[in-house]
PQR file of N, CA, C, O and H, with PARSE charges and radii, in Angstrom:
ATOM      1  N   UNK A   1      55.880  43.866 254.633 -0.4000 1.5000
ATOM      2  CA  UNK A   1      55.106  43.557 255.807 -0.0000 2.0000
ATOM      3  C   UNK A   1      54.890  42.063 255.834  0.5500 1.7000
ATOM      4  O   UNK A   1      54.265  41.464 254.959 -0.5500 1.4000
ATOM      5  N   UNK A   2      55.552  41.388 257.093 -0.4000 1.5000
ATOM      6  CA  UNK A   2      55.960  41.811 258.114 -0.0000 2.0000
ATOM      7  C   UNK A   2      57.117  41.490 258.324  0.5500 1.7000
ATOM      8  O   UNK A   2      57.624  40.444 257.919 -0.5500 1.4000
ATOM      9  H   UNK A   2      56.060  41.874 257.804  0.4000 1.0000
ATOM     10  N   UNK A   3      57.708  42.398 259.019 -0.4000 1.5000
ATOM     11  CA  UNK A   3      59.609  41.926 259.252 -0.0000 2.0000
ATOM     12  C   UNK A   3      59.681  41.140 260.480  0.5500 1.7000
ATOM     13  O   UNK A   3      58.721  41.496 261.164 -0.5500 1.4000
ATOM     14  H   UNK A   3      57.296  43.247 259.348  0.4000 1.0000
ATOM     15  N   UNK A   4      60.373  40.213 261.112 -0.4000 1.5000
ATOM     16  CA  UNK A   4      60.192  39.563 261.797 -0.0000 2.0000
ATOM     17  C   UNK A   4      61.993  39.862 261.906  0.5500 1.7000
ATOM     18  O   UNK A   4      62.591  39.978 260.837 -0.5500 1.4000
ATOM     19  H   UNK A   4      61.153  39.923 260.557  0.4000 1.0000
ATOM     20  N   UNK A   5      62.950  39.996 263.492 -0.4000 1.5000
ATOM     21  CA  UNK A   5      63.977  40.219 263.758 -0.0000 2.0000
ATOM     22  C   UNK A   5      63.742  39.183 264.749  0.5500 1.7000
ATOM     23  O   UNK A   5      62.738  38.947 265.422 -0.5500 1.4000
ATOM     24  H   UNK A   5      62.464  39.901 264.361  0.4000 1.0000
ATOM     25  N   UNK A   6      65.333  38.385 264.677 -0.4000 1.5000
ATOM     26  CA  UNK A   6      66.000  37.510 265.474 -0.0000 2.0000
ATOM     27  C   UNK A   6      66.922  37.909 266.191  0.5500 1.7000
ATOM     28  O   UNK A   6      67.974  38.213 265.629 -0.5500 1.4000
ATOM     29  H   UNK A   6      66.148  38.577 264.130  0.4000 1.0000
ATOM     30  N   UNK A   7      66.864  37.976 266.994 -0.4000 1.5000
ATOM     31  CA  UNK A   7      68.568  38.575 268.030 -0.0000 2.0000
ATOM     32  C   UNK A   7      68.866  37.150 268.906  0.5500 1.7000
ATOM     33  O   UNK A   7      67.993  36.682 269.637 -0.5500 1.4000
ATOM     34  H   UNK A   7      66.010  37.729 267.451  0.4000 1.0000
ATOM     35  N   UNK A   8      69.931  36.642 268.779 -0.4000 1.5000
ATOM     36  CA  UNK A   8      70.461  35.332 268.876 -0.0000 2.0000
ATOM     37  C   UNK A   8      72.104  35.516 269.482  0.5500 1.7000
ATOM     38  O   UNK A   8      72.664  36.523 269.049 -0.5500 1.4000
ATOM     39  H   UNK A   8      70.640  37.023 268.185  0.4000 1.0000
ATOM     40  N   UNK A   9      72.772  34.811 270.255 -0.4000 1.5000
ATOM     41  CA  UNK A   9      74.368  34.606 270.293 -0.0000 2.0000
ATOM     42  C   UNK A   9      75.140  35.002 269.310  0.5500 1.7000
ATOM     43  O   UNK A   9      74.508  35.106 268.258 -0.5500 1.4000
ATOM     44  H   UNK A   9      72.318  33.992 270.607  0.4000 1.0000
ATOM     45  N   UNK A  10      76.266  35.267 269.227 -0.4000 1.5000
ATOM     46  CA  UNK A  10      76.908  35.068 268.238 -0.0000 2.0000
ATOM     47  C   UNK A  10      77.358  33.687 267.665  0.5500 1.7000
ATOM     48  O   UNK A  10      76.811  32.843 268.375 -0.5500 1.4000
ATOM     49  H   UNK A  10      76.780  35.182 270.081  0.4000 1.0000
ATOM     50  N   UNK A  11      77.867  33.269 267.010 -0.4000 1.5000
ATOM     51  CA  UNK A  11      78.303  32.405 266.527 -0.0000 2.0000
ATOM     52  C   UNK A  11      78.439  31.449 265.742  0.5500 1.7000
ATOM     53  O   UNK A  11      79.269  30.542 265.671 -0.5500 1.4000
ATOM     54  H   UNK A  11      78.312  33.954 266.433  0.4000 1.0000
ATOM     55  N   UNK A  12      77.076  31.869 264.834 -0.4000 1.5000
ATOM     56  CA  UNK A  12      76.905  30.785 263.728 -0.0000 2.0000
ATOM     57  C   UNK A  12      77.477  31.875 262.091  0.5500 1.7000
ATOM     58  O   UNK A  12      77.852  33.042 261.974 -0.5500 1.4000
ATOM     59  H   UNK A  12      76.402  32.606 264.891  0.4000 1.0000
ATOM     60  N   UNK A  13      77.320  31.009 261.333 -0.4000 1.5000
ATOM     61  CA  UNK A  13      77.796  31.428 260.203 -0.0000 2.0000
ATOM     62  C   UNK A  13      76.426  32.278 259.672  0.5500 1.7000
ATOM     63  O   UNK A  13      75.354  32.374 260.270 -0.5500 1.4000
ATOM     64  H   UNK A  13      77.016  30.061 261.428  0.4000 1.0000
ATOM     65  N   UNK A  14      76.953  33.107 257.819 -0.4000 1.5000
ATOM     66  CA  UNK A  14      76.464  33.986 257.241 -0.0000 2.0000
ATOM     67  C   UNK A  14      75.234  32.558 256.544  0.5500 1.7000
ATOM     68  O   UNK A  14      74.058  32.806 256.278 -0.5500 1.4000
ATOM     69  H   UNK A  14      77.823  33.029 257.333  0.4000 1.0000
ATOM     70  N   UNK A  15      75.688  31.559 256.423 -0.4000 1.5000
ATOM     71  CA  UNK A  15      74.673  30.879 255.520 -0.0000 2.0000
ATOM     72  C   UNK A  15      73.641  29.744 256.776  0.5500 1.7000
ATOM     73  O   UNK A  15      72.471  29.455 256.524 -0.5500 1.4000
ATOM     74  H   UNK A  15      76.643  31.358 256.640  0.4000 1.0000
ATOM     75  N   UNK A  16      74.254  29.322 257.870 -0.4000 1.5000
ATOM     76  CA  UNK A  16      73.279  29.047 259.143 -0.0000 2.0000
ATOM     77  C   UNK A  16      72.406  30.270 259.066  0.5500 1.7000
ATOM     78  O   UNK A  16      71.325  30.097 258.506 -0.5500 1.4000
ATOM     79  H   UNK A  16      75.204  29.557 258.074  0.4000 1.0000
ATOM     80  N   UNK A  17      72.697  31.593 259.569 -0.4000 1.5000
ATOM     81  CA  UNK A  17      71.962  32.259 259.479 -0.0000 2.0000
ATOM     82  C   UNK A  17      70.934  33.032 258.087  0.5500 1.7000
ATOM     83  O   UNK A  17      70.342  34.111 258.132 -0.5500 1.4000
ATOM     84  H   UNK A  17      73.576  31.734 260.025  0.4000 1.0000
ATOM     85  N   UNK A  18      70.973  32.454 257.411 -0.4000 1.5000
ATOM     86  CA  UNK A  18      70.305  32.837 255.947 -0.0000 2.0000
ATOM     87  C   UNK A  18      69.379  31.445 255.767  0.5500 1.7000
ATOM     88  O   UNK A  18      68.233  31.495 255.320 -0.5500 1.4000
ATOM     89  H   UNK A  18      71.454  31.578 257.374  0.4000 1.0000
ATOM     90  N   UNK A  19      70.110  30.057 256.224 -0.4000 1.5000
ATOM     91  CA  UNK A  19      68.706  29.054 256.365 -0.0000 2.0000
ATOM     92  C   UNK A  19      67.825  29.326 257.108  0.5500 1.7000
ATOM     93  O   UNK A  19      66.645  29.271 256.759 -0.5500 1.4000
ATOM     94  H   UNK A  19      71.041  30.017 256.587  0.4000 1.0000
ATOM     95  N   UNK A  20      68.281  29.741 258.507 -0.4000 1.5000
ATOM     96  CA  UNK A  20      67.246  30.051 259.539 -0.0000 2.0000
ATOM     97  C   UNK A  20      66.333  31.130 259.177  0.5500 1.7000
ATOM     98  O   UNK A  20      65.142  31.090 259.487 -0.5500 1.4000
ATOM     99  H   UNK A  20      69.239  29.786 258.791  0.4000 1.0000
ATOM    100  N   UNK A  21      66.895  32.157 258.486 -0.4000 1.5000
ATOM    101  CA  UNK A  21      65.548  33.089 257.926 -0.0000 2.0000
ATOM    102  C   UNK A  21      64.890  32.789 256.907  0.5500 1.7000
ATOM    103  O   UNK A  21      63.818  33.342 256.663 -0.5500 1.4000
ATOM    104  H   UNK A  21      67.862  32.190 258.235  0.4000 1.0000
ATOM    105  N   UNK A  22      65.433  31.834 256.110 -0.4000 1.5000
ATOM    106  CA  UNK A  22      64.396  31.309 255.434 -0.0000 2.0000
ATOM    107  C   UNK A  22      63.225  30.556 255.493  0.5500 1.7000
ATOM    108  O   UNK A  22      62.217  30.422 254.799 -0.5500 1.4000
ATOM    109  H   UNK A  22      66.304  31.385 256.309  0.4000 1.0000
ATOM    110  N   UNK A  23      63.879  29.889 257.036 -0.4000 1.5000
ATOM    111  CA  UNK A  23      62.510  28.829 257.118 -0.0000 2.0000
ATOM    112  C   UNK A  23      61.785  29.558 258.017  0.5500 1.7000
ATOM    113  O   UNK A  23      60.714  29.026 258.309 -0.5500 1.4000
ATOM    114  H   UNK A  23      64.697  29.998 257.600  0.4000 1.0000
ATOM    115  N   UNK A  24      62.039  30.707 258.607 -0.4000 1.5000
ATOM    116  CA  UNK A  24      61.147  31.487 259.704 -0.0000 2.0000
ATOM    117  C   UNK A  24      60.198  32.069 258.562  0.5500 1.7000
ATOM    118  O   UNK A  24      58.980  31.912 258.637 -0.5500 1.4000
ATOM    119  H   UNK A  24      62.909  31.139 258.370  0.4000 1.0000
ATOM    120  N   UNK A  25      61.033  33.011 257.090 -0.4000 1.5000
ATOM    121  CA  UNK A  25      59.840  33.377 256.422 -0.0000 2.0000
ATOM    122  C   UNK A  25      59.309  32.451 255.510  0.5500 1.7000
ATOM    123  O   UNK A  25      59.161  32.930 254.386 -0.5500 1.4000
ATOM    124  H   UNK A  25      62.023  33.139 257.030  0.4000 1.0000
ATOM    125  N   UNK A  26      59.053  31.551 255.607 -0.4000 1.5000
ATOM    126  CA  UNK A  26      58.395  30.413 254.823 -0.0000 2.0000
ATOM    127  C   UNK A  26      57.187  29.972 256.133  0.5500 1.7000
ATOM    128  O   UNK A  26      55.993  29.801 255.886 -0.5500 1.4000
ATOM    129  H   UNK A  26      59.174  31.161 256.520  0.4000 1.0000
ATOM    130  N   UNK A  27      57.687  29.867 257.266 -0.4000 1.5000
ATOM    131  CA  UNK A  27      56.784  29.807 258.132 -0.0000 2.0000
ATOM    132  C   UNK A  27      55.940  30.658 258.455  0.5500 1.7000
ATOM    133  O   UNK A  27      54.777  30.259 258.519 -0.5500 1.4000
ATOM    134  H   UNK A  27      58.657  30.006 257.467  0.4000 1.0000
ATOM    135  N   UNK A  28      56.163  31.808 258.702 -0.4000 1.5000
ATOM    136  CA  UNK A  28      55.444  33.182 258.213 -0.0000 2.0000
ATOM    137  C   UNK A  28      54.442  33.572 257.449  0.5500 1.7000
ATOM    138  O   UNK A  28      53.306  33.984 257.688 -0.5500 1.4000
ATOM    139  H   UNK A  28      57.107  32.133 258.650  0.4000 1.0000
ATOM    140  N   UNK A  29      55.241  33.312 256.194 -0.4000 1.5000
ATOM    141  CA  UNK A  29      54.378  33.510 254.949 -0.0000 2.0000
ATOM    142  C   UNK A  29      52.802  32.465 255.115  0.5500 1.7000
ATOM    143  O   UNK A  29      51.619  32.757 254.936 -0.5500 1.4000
ATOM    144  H   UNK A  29      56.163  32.977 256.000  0.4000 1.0000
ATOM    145  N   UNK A  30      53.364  31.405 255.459 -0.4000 1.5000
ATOM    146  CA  UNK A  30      52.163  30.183 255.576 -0.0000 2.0000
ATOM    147  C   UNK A  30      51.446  30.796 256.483  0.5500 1.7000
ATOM    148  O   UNK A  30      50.363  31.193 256.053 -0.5500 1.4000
ATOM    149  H   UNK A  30      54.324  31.167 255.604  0.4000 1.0000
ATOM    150  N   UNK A  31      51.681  31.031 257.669 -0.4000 1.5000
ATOM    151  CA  UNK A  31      50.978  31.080 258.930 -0.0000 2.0000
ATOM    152  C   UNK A  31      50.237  32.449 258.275  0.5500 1.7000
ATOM    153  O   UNK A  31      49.365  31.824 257.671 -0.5500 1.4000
ATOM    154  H   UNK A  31      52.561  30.708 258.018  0.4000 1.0000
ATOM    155  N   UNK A  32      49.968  33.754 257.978 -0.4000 1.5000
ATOM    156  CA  UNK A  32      49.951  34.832 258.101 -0.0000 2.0000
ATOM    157  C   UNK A  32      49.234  34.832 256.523  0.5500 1.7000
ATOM    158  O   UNK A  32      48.460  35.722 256.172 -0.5500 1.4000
ATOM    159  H   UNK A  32      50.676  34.261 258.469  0.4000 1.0000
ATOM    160  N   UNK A  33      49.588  33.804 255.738 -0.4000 1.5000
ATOM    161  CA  UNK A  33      48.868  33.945 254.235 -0.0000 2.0000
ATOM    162  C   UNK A  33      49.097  34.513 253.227  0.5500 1.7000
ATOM    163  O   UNK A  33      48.316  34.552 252.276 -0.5500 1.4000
ATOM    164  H   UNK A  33      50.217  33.081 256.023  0.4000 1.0000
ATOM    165  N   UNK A  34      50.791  35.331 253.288 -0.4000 1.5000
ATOM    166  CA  UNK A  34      51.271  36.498 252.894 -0.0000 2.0000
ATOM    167  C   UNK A  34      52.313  35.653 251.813  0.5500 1.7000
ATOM    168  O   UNK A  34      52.987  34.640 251.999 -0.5500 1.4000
ATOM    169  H   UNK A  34      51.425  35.300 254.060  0.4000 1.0000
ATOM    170  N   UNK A  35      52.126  36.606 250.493 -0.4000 1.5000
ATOM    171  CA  UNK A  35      53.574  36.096 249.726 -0.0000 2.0000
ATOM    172  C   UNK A  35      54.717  36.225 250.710  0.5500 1.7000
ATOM    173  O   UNK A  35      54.826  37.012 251.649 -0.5500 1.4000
ATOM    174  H   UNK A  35      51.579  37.429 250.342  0.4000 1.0000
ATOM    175  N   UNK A  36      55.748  35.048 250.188 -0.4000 1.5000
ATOM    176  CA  UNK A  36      56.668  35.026 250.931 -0.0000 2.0000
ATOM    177  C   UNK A  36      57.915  36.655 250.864  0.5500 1.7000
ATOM    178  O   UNK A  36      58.820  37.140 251.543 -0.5500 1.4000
ATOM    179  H   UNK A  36      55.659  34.409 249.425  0.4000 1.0000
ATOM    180  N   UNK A  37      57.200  36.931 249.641 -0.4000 1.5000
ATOM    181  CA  UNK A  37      58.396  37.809 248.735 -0.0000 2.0000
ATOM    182  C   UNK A  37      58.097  38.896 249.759  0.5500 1.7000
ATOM    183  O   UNK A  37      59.085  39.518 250.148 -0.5500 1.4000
ATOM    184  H   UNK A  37      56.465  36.537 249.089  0.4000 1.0000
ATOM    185  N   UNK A  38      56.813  39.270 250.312 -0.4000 1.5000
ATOM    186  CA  UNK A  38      56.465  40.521 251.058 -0.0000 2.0000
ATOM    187  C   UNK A  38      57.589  40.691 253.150  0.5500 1.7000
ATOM    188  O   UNK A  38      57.875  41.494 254.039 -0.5500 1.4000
ATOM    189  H   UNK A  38      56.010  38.765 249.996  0.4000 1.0000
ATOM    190  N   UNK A  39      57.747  39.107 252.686 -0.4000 1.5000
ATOM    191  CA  UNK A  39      58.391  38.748 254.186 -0.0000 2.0000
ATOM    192  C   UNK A  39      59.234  38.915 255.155  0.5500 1.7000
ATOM    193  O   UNK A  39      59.420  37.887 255.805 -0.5500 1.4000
ATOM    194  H   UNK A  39      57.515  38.455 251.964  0.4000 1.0000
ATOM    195  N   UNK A  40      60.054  40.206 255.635 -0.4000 1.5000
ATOM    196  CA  UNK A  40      61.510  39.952 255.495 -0.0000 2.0000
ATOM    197  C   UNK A  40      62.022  39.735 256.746  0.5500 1.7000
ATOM    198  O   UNK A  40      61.473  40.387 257.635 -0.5500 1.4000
ATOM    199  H   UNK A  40      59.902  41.042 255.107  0.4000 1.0000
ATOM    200  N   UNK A  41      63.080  38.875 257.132 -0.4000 1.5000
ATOM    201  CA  UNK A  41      63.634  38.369 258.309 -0.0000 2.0000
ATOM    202  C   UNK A  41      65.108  38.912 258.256  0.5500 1.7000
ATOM    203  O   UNK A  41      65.828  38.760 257.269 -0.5500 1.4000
ATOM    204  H   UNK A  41      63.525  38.345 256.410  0.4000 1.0000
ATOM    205  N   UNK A  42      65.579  39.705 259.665 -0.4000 1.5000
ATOM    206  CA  UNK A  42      67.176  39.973 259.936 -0.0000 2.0000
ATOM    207  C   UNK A  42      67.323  39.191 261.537  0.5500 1.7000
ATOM    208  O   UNK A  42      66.620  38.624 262.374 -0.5500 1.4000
ATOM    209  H   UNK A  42      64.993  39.828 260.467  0.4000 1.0000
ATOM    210  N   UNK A  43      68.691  39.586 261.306 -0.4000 1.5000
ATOM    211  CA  UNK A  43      69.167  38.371 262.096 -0.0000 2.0000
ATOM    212  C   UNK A  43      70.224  39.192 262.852  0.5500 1.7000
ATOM    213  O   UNK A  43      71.121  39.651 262.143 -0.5500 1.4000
ATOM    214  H   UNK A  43      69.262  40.047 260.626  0.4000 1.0000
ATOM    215  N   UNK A  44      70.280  39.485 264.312 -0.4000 1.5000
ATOM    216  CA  UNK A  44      71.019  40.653 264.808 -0.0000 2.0000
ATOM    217  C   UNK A  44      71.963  39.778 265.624  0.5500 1.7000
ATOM    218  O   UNK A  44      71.302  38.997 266.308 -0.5500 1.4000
ATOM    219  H   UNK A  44      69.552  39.112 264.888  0.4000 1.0000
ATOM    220  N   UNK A  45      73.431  39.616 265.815 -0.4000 1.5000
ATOM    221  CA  UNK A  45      73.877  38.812 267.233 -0.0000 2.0000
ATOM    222  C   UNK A  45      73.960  39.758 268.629  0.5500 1.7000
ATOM    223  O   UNK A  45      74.047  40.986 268.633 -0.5500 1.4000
ATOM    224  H   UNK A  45      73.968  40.251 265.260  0.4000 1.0000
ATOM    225  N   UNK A  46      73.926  39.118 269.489 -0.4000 1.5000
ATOM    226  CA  UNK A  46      73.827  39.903 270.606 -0.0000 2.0000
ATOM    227  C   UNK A  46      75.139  39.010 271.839  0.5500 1.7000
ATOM    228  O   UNK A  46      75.094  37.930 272.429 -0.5500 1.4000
ATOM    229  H   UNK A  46      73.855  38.121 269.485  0.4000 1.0000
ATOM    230  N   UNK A  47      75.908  39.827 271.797 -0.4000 1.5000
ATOM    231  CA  UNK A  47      77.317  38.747 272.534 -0.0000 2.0000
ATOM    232  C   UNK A  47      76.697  38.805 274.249  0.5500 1.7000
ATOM    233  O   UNK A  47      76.301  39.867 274.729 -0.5500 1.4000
ATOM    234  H   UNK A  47      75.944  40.704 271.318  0.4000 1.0000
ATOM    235  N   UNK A  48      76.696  37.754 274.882 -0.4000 1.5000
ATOM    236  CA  UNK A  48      76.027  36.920 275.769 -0.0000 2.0000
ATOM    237  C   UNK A  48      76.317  37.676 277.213  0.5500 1.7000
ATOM    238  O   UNK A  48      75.699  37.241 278.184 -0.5500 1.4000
ATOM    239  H   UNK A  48      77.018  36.891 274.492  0.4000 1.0000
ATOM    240  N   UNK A  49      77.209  38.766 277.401 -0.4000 1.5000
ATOM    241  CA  UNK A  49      77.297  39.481 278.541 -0.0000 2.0000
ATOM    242  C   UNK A  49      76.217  40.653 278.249  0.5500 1.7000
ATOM    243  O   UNK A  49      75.627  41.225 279.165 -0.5500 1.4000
ATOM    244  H   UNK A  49      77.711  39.120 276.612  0.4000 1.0000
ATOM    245  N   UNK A  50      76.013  40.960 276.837 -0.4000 1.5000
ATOM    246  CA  UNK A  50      75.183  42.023 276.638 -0.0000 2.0000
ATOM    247  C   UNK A  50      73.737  41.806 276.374  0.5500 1.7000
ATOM    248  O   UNK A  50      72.959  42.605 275.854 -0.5500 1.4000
ATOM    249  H   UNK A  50      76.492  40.495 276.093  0.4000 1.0000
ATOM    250  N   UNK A  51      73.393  40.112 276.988 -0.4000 1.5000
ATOM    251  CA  UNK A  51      71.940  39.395 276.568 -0.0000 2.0000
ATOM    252  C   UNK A  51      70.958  40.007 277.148  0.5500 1.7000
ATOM    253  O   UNK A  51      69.930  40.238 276.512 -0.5500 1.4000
ATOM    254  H   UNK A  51      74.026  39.463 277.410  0.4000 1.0000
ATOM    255  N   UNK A  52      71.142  40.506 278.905 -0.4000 1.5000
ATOM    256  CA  UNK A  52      70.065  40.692 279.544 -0.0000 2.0000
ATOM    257  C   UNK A  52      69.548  42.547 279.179  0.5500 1.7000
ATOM    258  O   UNK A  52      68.439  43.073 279.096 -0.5500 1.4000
ATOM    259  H   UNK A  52      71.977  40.318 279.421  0.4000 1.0000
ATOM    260  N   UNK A  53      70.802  43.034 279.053 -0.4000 1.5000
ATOM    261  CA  UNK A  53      70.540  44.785 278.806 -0.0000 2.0000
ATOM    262  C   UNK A  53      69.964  44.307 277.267  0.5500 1.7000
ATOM    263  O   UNK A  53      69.402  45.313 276.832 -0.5500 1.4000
ATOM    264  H   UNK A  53      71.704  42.607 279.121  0.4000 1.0000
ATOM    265  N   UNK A  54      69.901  43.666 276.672 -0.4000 1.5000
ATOM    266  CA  UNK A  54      69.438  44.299 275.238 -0.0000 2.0000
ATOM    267  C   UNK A  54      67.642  43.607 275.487  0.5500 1.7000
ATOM    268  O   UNK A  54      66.558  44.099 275.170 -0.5500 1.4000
ATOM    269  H   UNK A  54      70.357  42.850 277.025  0.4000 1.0000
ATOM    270  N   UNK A  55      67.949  42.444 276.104 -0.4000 1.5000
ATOM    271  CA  UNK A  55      66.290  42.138 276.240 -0.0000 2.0000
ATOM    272  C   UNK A  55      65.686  43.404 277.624  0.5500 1.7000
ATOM    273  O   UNK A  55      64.762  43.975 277.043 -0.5500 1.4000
ATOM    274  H   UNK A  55      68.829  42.044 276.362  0.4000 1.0000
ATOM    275  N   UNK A  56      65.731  43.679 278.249 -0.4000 1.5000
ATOM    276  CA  UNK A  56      65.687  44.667 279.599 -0.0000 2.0000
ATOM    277  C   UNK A  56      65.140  46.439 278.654  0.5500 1.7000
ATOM    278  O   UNK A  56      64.307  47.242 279.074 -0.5500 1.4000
ATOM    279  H   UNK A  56      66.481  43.215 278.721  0.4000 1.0000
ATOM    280  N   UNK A  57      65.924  46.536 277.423 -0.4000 1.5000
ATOM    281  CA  UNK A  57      65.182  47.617 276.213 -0.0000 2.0000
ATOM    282  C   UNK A  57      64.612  47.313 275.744  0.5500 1.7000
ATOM    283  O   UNK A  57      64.417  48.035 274.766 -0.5500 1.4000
ATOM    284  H   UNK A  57      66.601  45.883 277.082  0.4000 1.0000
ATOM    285  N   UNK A  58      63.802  46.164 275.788 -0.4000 1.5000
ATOM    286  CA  UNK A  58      62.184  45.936 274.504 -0.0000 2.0000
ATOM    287  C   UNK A  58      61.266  46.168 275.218  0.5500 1.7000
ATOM    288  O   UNK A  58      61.254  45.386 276.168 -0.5500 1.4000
ATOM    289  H   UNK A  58      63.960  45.577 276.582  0.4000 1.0000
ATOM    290  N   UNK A  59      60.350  46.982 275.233 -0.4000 1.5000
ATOM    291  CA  UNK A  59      59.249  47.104 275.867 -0.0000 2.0000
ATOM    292  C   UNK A  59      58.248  45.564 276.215  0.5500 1.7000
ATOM    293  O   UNK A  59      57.847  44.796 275.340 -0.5500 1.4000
ATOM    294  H   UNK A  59      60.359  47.618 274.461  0.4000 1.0000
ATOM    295  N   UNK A  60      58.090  45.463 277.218 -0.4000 1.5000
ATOM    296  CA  UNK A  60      56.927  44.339 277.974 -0.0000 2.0000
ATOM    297  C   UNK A  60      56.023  43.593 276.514  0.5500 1.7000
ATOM    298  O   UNK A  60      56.079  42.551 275.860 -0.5500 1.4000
ATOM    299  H   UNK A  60      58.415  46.088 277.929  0.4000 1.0000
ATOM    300  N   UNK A  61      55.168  44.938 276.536 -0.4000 1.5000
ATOM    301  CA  UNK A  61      54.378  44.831 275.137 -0.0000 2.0000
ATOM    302  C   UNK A  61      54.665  43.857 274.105  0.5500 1.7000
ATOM    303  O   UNK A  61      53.955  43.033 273.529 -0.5500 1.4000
ATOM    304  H   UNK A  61      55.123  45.784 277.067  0.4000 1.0000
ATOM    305  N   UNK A  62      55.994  44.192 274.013 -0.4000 1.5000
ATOM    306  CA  UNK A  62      55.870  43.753 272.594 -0.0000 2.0000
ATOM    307  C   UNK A  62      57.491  42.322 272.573  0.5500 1.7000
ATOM    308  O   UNK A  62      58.251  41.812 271.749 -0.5500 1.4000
ATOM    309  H   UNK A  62      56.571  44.861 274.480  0.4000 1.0000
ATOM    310  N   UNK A  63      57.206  42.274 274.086 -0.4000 1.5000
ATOM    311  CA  UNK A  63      58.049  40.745 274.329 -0.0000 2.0000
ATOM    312  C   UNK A  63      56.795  39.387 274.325  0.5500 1.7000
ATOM    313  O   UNK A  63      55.725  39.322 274.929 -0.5500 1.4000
ATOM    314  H   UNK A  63      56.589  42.688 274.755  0.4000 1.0000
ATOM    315  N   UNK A  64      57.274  38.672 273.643 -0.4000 1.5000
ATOM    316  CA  UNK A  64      55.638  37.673 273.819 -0.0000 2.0000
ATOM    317  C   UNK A  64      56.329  36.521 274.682  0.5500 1.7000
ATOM    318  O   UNK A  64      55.516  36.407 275.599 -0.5500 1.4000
ATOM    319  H   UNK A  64      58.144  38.724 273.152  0.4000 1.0000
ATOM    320  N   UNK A  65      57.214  35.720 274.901 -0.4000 1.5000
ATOM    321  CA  UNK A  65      57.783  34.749 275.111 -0.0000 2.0000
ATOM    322  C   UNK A  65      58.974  35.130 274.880  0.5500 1.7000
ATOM    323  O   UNK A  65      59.910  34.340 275.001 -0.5500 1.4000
ATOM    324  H   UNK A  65      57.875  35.813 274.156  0.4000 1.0000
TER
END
């Protein structure tokens, strides 16, 4: 607790994407007060014709920005 998911373009690499979750759960961890170890971040691509149907399935709720 808490998982935090990224859904992003395709196109960056396995280790771009492994910095970027690192510094999201390092940011996390700080913000929230939580060992980092408890933290976990995935990283989903979403190819750019299929951007608006996959945001259009998250409920309102729980879209913040």
């Amino acid at each position: 607790m808490p998982h935090i998911a990224i859904s992003m373009y395709p196109g960056r690499s396995r280790e771009e994407k492994a910095a970027l979750a690192e510094k999201v759960r390092t940011l996390v961890s700080e913000e929230l007060k939580k060992d980092p170890k408890v933290v976990t971040v995935s990283v989903h691509d979403v190819p750019a014709e299929k951007w608006q149907e996959y945001l259009d399935a998250i409920p309102g709720e729980e879209r913040f920005y």
